[in-house]
C-alpha positions in Angstrom: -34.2 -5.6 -6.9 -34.1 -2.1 -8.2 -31.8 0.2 -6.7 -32.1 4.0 -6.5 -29.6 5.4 -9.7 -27.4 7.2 -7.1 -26.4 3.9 -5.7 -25.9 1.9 -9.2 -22.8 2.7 -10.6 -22.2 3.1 -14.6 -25.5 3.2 -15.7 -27.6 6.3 -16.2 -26.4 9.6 -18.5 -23.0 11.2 -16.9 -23.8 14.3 -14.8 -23.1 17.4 -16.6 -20.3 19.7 -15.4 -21.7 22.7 -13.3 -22.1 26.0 -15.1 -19.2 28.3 -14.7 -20.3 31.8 -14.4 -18.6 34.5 -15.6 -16.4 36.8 -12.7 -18.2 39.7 -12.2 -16.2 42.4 -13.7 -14.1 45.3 -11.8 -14.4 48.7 -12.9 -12.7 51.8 -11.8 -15.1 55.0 -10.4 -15.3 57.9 -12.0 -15.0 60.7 -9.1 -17.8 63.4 -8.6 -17.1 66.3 -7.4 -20.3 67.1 -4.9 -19.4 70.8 -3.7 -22.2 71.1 -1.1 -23.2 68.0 0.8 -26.4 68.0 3.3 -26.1 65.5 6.1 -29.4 63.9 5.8 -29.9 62.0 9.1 -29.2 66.0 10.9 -32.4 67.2 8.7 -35.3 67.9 11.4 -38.3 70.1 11.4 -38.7 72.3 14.4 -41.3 75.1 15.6 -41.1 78.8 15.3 -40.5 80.3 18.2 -42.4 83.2 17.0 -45.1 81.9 14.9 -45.7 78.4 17.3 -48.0 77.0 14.1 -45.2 76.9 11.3 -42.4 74.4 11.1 -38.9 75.5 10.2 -36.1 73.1 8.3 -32.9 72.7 10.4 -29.4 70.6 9.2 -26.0 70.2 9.2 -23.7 70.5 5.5 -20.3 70.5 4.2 -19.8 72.9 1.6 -16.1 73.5 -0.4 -17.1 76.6 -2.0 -20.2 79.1 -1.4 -23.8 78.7 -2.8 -27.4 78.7 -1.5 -29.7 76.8 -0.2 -33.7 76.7 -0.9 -36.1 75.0 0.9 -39.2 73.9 -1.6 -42.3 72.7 -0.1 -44.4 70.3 -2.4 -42.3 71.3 -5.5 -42.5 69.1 -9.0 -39.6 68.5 -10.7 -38.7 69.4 -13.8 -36.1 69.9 -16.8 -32.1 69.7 -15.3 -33.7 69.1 -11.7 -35.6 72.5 -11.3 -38.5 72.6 -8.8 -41.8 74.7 -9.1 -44.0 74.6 -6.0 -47.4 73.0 -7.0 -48.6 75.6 -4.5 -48.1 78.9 -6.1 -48.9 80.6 -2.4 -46.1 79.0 -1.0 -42.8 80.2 -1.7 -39.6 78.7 -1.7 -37.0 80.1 0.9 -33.3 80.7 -0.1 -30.5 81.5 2.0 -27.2 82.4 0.8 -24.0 80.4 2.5 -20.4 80.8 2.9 -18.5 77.6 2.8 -17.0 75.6 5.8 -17.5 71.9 7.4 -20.0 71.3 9.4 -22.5 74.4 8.9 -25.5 74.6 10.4 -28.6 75.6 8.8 -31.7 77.1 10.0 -34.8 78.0 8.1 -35.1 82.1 9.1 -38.6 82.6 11.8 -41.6 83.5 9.8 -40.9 81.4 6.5 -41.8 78.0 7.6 -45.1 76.4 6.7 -48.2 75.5 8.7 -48.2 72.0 8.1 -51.9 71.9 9.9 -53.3 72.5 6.9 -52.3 69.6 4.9 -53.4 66.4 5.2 -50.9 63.6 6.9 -51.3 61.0 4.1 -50.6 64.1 1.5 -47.6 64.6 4.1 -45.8 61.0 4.5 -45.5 60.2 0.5 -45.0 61.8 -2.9 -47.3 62.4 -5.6 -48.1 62.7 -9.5 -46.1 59.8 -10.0 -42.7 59.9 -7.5 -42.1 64.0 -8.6 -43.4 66.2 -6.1 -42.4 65.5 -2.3 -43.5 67.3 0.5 -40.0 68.6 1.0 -37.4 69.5 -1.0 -33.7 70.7 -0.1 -31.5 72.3 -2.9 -28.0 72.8 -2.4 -26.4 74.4 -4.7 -23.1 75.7 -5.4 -22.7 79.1 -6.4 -19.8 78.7 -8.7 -21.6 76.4 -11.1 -25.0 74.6 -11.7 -23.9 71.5 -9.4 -26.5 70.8 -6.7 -27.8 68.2 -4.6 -31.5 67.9 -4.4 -32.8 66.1 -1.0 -36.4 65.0 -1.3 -38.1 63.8 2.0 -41.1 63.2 3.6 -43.0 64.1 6.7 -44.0 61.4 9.2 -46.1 62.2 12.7 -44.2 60.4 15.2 -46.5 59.4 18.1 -49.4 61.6 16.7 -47.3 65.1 17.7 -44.0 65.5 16.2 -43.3 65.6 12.5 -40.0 63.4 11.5 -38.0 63.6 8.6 -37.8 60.8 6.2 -35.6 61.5 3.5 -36.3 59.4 0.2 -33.1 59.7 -1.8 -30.9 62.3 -2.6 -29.7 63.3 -6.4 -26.1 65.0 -7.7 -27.0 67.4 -10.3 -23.3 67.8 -12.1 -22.0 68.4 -15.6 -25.7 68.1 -17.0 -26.0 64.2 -15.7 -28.3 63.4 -12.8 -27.0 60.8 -9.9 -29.1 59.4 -7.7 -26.8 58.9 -4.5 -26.4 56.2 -2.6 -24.3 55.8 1.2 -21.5 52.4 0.8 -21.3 50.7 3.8 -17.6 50.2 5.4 -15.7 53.8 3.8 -13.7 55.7 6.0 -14.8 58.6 7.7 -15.2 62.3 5.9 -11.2 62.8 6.9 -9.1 60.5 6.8 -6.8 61.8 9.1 -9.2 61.6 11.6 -9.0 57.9 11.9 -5.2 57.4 12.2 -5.9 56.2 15.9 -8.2 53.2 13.7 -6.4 52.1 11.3 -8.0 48.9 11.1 -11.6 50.4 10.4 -9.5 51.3 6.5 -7.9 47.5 6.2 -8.7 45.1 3.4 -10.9 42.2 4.8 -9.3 39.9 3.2 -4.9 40.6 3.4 -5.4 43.0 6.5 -2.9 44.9 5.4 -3.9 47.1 2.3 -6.5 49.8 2.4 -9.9 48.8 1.4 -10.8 50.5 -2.0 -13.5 48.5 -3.6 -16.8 48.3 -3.6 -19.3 45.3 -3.8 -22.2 45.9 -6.1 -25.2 45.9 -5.5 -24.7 45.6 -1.1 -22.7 48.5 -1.5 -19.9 47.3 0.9 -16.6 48.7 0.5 -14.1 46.1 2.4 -11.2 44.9 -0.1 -8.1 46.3 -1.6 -7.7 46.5 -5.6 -5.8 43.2 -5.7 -8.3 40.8 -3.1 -10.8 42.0 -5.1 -9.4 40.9 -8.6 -8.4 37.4 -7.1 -11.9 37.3 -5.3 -13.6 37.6 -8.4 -11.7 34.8 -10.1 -12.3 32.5 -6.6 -16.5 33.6 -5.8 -19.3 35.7 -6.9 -20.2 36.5 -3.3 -19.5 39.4 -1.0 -17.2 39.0 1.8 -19.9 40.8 4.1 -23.2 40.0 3.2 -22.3 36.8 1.0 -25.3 38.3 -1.4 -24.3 37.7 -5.3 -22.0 40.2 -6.8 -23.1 41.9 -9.9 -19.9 44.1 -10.0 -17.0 45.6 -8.2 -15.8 49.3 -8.5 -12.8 50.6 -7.3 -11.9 54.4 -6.3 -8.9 55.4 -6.2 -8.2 57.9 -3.4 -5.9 60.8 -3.8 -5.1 62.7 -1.0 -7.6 65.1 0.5 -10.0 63.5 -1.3 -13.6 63.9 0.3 -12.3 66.4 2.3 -15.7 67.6 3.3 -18.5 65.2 1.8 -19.3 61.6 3.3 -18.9 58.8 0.5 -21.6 57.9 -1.8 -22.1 55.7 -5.1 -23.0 57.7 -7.4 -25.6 56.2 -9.9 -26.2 58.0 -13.1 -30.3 58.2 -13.2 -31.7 56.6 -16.6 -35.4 58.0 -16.2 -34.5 62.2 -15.5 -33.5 64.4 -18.4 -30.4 65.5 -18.7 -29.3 68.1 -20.8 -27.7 67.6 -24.1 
């Protein structure tokens, strides 16, 4: 009779222990300032009440000191994030702004653009290799050369209205480019504002600190400083998602912190030029 080897006993090689993986390792955030921030699910495209053929660009932004803002249609990037419309007859539009929460902006009548005469595949992607987009949103402040760059594109939405559907949005600051991304579980853009919630800011795990730390790469913020160092030594999985953890970065708020803009993880972009 020959039995199956996991029902002998003593006889085949011993199993080998498992692997032990190192704990992914915790990193403190380097803060960004972002002076002008543009709400990106507000950005729509609207018609001109005057000129019923041409579109005009309408948000809502934060910004903590004055600056502009220019609206680029089909624009290539180049050197330090400058645009040049690939479309010499089409020129950009840019609007001087004085800073505040919550600002609305609205593209003046008689600048928009005809979108008719493009075609809608040309709309709905970018070209020449991911650096022109059909729209581009430059907020910049006017104090420095920070800006963030939004760069969208236009869908048809039931075969009549055009949608906004913004791509990714880049921090130009200190001669570095970030490519932004939103974390999933920070408190709201005051913090104040949520004294009514307090359990929206509690750790996960103790329910009792404030959650500070962010999983990487799911991008959900839901520990304090200390779960998250004996997390890391327990599991390589986030509490949330229960996807691997590659890394965990912790910001440490000060007060009035993000006092305007919503919070982002900033990721330095390896393949744009930065200046030197």
């Amino acid at each position: 009779l020959i039995r199956p080897m996991s029902q002998t006993s003593g006889q085949g090689p011993p199993s080998a222990p498992p692997l032990q993986l190192p704990p992914p390792p915790l990193q403190r955030a380097k803060l960004i300032t972002n002076d002008v921030n543009v709400h990106k699910d507000t950005i729509r495209l609207q018609l001109d009440e005057f000129y019923p053929d041409c579109h005009l660009v309408s948000f809502t932004f934060d910004a903590s000191v004055n600056g502009s803002i220019t609206i680029f249609y089909f624009a290539e990037e180049g050197d330090e994030c400058k645009f040049t419309p690939i479309h010499p007859e089409i020129n950009p539009v840019k609007i001087q702004f004085r800073k505040g929460p919550g600002l609305k902006f609205c593209q003046p009548s008689g600048t928009g653009i005809d979108l008719g005469f493009f075609d809608i595949d040309e709309l709905s992607k970018a070209s020449l290799g991911g650096f022109v987009y059909p729209l581009v949103i430059l907020a910049q402040s006017s104090t420095n050369n920070n800006a963030q760059i939004t760069q969208a594109v236009l869908e048809k939405k039931n075969g009549k209205i055009f949608h906004v559907k913004v791509i990714k949005q880049i921090l130009w600051a200190g001669g570095v480019c970030y490519e932004l991304h939103d974390i999933y579980g920070g408190s709201g853009t005051n913090r104040a504002s949520v004294s009514d919630a307090e359990s929206e800011n509690e750790c996960i795990i103790c329910f009792a600190e404030d959650k500070n730390t962010v999983v990487l790469p799911c991008r959900h913020m839901c520990m304090c400083g200390e779960c998250a160092k004996d997390l890391r030594l327990k599991s390589n999985k986030c509490p949330i998602c229960r996807q691997p953890i590659q890394e965990l970065m912790e910001i440490n708020f000060t007060k009035g912190f993000i006092a305007f803009s919503t919070l982002v993880f900033a990721q330095i972009v390896k393949t744009l030029r930065t200046s030197y």
